[in-house]
C-alpha positions as CSV (number, residue, x, y, z in Angstrom):
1,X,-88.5,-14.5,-62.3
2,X,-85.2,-13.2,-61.8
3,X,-83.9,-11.1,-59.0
4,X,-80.4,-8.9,-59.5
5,X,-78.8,-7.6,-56.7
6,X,-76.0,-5.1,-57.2
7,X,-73.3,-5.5,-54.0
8,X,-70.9,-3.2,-52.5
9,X,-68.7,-3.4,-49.5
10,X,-64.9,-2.5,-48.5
11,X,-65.3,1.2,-48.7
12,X,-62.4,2.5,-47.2
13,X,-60.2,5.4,-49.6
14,X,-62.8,5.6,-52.1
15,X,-63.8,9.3,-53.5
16,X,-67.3,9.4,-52.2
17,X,-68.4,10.6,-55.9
18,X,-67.1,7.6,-57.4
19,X,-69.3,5.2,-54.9
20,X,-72.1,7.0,-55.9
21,X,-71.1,7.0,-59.5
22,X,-70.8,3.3,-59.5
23,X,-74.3,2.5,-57.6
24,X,-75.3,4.2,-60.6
25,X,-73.7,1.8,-62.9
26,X,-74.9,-1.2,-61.3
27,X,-78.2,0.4,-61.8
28,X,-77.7,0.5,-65.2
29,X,-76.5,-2.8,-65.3
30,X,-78.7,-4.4,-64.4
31,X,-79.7,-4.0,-60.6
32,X,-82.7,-4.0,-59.3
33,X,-82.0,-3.9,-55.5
34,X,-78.6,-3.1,-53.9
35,X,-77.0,-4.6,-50.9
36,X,-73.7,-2.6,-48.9
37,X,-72.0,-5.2,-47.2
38,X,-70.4,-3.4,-44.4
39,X,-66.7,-1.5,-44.4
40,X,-69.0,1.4,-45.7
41,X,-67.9,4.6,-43.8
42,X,-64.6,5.1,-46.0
43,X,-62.8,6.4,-43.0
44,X,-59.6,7.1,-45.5
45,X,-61.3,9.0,-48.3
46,X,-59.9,12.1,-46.8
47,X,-62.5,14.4,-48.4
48,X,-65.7,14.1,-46.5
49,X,-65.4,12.9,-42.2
50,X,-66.8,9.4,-41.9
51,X,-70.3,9.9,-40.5
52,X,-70.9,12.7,-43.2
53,X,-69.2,10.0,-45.9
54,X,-71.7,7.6,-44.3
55,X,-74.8,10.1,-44.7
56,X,-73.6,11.3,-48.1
57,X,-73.4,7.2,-49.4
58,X,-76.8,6.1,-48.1
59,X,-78.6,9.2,-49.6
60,X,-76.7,8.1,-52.9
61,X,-78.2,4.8,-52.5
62,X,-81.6,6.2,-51.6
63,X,-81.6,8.4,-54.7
64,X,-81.2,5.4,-57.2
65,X,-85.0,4.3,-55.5
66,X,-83.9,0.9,-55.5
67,X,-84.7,-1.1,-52.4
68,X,-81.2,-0.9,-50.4
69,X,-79.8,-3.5,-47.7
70,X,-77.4,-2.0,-45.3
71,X,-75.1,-3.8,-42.3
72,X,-72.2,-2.8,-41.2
73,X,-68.8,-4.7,-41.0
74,X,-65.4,-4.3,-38.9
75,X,-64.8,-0.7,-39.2
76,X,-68.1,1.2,-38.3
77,X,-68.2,2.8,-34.7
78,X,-71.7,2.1,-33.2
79,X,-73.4,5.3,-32.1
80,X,-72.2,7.8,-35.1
81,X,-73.3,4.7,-37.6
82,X,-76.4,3.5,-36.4
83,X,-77.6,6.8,-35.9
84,X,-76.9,7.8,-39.3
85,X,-78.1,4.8,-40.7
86,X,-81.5,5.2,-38.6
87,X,-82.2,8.5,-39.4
88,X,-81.6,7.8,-43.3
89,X,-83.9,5.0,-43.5
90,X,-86.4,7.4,-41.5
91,X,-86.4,9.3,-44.2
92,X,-86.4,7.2,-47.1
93,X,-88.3,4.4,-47.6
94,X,-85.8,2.0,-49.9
95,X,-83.1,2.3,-47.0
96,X,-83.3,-0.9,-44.7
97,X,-81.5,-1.3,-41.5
98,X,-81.0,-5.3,-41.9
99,X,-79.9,-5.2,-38.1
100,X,-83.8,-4.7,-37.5
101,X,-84.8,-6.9,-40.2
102,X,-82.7,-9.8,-40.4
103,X,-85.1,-11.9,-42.9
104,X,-86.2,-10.5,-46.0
105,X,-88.4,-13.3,-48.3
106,X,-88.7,-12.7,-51.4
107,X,-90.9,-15.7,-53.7
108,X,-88.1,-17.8,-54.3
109,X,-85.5,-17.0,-52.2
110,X,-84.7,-15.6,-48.8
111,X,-82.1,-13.1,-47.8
112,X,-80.6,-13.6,-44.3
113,X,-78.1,-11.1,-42.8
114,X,-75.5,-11.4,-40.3
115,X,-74.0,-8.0,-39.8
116,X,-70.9,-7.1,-38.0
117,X,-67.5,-9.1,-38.1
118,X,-65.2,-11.4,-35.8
119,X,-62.7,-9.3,-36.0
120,X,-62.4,-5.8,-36.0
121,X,-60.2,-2.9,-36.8
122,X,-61.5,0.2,-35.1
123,X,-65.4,-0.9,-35.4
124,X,-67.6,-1.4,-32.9
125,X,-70.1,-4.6,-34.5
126,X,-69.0,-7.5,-34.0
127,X,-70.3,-11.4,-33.5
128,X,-69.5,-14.3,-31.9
129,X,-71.1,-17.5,-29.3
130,X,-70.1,-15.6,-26.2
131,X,-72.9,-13.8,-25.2
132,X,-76.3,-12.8,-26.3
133,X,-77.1,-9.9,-28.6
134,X,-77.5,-7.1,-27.8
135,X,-75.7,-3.2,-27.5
136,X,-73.3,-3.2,-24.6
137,X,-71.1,-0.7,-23.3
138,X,-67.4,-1.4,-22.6
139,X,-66.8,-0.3,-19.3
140,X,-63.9,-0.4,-16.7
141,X,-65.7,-3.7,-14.8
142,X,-67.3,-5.5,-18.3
143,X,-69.9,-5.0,-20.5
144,X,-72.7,-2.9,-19.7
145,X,-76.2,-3.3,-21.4
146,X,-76.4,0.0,-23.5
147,X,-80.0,2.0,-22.9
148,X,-79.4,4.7,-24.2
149,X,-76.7,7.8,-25.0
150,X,-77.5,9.8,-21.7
151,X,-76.4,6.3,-20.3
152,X,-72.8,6.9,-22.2
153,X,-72.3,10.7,-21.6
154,X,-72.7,10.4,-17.5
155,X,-70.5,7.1,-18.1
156,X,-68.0,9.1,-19.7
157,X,-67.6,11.7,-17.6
158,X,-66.5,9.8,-14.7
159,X,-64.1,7.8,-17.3
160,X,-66.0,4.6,-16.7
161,X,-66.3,4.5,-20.6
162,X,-64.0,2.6,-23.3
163,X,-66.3,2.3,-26.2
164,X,-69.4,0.5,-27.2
165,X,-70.2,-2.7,-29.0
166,X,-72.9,-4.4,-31.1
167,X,-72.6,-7.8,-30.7
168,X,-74.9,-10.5,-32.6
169,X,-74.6,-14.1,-31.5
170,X,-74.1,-16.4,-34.8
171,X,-76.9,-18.7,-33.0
172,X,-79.5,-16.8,-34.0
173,X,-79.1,-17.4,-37.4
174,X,-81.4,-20.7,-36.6
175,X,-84.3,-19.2,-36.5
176,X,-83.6,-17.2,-39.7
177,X,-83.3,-20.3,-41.6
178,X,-86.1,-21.7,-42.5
179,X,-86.1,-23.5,-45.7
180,X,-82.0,-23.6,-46.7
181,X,-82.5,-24.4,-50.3
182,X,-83.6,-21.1,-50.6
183,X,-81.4,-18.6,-48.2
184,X,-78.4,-16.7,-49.3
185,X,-76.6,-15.4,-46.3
186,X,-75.4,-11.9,-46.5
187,X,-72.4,-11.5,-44.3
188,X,-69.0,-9.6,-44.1
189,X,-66.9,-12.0,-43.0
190,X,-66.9,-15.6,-44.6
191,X,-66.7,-18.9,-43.1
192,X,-63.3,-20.2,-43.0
193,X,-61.7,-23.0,-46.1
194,X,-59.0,-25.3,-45.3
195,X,-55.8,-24.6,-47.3
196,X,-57.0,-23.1,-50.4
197,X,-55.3,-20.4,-51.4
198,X,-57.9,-19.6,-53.8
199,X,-60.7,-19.4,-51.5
200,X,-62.8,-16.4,-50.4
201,X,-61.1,-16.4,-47.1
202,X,-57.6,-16.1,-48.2
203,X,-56.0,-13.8,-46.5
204,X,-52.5,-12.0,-47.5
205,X,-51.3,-9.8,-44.5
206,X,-47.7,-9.2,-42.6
207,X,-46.8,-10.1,-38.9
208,X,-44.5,-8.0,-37.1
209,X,-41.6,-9.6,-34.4
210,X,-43.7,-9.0,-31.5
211,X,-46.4,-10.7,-33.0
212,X,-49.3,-7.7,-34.1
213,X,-50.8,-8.2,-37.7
214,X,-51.2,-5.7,-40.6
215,X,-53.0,-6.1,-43.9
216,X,-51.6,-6.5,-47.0
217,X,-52.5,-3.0,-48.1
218,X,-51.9,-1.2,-45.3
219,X,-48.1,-2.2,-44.7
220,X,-47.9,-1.4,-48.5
221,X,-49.4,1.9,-48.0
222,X,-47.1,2.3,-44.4
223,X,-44.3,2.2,-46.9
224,X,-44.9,3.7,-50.3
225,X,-46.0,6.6,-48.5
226,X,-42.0,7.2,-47.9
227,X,-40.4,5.6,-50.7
228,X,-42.9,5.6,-53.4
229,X,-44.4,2.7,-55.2
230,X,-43.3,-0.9,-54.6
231,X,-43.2,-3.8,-56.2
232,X,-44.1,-6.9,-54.2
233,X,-40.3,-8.0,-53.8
234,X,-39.1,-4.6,-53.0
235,X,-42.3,-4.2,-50.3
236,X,-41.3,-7.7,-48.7
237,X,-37.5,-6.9,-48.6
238,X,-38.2,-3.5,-47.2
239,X,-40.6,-5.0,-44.9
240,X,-38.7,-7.7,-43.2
241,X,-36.2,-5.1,-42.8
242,X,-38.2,-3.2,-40.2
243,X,-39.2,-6.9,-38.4
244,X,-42.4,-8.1,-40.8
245,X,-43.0,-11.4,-42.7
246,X,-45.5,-11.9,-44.9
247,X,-47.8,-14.6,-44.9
248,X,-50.7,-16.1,-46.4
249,X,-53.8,-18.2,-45.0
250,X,-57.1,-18.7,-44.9
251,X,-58.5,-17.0,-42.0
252,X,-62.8,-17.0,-42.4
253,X,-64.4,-17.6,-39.6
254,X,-64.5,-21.3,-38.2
255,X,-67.4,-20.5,-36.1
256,X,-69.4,-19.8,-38.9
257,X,-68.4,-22.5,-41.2
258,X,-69.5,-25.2,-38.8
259,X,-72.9,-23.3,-38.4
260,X,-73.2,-23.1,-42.3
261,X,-72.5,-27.0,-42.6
262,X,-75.3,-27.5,-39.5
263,X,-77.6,-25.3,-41.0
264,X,-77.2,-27.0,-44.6
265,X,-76.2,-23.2,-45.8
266,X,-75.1,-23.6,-49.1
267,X,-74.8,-20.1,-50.8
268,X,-72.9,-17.0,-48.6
269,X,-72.3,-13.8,-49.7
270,X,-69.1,-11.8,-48.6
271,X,-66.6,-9.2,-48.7
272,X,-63.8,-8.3,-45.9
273,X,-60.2,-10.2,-47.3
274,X,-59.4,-7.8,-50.0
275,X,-56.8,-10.2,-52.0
276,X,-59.5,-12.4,-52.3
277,X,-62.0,-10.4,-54.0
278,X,-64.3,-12.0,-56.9
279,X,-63.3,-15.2,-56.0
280,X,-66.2,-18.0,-56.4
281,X,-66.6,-21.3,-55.6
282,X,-68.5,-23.9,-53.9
283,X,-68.0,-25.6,-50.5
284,X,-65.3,-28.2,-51.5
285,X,-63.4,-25.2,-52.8
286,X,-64.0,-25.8,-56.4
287,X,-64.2,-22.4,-59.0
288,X,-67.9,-21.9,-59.8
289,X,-67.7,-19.5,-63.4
290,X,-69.6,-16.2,-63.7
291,X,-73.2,-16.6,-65.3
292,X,-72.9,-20.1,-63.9
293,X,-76.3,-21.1,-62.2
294,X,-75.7,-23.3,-59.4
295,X,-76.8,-24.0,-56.0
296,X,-73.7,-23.8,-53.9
297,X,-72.0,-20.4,-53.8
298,X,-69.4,-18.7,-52.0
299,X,-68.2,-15.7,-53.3
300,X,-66.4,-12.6,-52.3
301,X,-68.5,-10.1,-53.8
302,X,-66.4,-6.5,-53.3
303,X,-63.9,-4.4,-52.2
304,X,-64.8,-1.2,-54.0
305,X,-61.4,0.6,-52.6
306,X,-59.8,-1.6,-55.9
307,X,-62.8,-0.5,-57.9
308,X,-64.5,-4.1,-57.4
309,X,-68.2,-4.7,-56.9
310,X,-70.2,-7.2,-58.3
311,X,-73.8,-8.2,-59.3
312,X,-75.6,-11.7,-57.4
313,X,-78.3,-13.0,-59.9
314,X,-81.0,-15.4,-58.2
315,X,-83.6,-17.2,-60.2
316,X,-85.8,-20.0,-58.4
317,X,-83.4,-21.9,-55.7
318,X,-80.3,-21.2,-58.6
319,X,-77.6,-18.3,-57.9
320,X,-75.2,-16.8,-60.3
321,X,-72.6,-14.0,-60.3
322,X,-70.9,-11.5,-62.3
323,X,-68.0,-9.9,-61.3
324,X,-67.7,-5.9,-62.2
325,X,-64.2,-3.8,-62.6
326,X,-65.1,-0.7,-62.8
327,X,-62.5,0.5,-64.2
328,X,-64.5,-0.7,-67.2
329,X,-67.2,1.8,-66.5
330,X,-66.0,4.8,-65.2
């Protein structure tokens, strides 16, 4: 028996109808469960503020009455996105908070998720080895174990406050894995590959002289913004202008590729380096083709801000892909 998944993740400028137009068309093509891979509260879109966006993209889901994973990735802020998240999957039954079920089993294959991200840009979930999991609260003398949000309001009023953070500890992934041959991790972020420029973790993003880092698409948007669109030459040469060079590496995370390797993790789903979307391929770094069943698989699945999602087809212990642009569709 077959299992599809529709994935989306990288939801950052996108017109919230569109998202939920195109969880419709993975519907109709073919999904039978859907899995939002974090980056999901389109903080840009300018139409709808991001916890409403958030609210309005997880009742979209839940209307489709498929079964629906949801983490969260580098940009979500804890309290305004867990709450949303929690009250939605109060509500409806196909919404699941894969924070509080990291496991789900299915006959022949197991789903394990590792939500958050190792680096972040203006999110509050995050992972590492540091420290155990848990909510904290950033506070003026170090992390404070979060209890609740009275906890935060009398923090904040006497400015003891300078954010919150869900961290998950890539350990705990051990006890997930029980039988490797048959788990598909689900996270964000993937593990780093060693110089391939083709690879799921390569990364395309500018440095500045003082040594800060910008994506790819946001120094583009920094400057066409003033002067228009821009090719790639004319972005570079008007980029190193004002003290930026661009460069390009693979920058997963290394953490999590030795813990792949240890846990004999063969097949990881992910989003997060937006020039590398719908890339494929297996551990040594060698393309995997869509409708390929295999059992090694790394493949960056979406980045629906350039109208890219994709569909994850697992039969038995066997995985296979198929890349949508839906600018095909919609």
């Amino acid at each position: 028996m077959e299992t599809i998944y529709g994935i989306v993740s990288d939801i950052h400028a996108s017109d919230p109808l569109k998202v939920k137009a195109t969880l419709k068309t993975l519907q109709q093509l073919g999904a039978q469960k859907l899995i939002l891979n974090g980056d999901l509260t389109g903080e840009r879109n300018g139409i709808l503020p991001l916890q409403y966006y958030l609210q309005f993209l997880l009742k979209a889901a839940a209307d489709t009455k498929l079964e629906t994973y949801v983490q969260f990735g580098s940009h979500e802020e804890f309290l305004p996105s867990s709450e949303v998240l929690n009250h939605t999957s109060r509500l409806y039954g196909n919404i699941i908070d894969v924070s509080q079920q990291r496991r789900i089993e299915a006959a022949n294959h197991h789903l394990v998720f590792l939500p958050g991200s190792d680096v972040n840009a203006g999110g509050e979930y995050t992972f590492g080895s540091q420290m155990a999991s848990g909510n904290y609260i950033r506070g003026k003398l170090g992390l404070i174990p979060y209890e609740n949000k009275d906890q935060v309001v009398e923090l904040a009023q006497k400015q003891e406050i300078r954010g919150l953070v869900h961290y998950e500890n890539i350990s705990d992934l051990e006890r997930c894995v029980t039988q490797p041959a048959k788990t598909i991790v689900i996270c964000h972020v993937p593990p780093k590959f060693k110089e391939n420029g083709s690879a799921v973790d390569m990364a395309c993003f500018a440095e500045s002289k003082e040594g800060g880092v910008m994506a790819y698409v946001d120094v583009k948007k920094k400057f066409e913004q003033r002067l228009g669109k821009l090719t790639s030459g004319e972005l570079e040469r008007v980029a190193s202008l004002h003290g930026y060079t661009f460069k390009r590496e693979n920058r997963g995370n290394e953490e999590l590729a030795s813990l792949y390797r240890q846990l004999s993790i063969t097949k990881a789903i992910s989003g997060h380096f937006h020039e590398s979307v719908h890339q494929a391929h297996d551990h040594f770094g060698r393309p995997i083709l869509e409708n390929t069943p295999v059992s090694e698989l790394f493949w960056n699945a979406s980045y629906m801000d350039g109208a890219k999602v994709g569909l994850l087809l697992v039969k038995d212990a066997l995985v296979s892909y198929r890349n949508i642009d839906l600018s095909q569709y919609q």
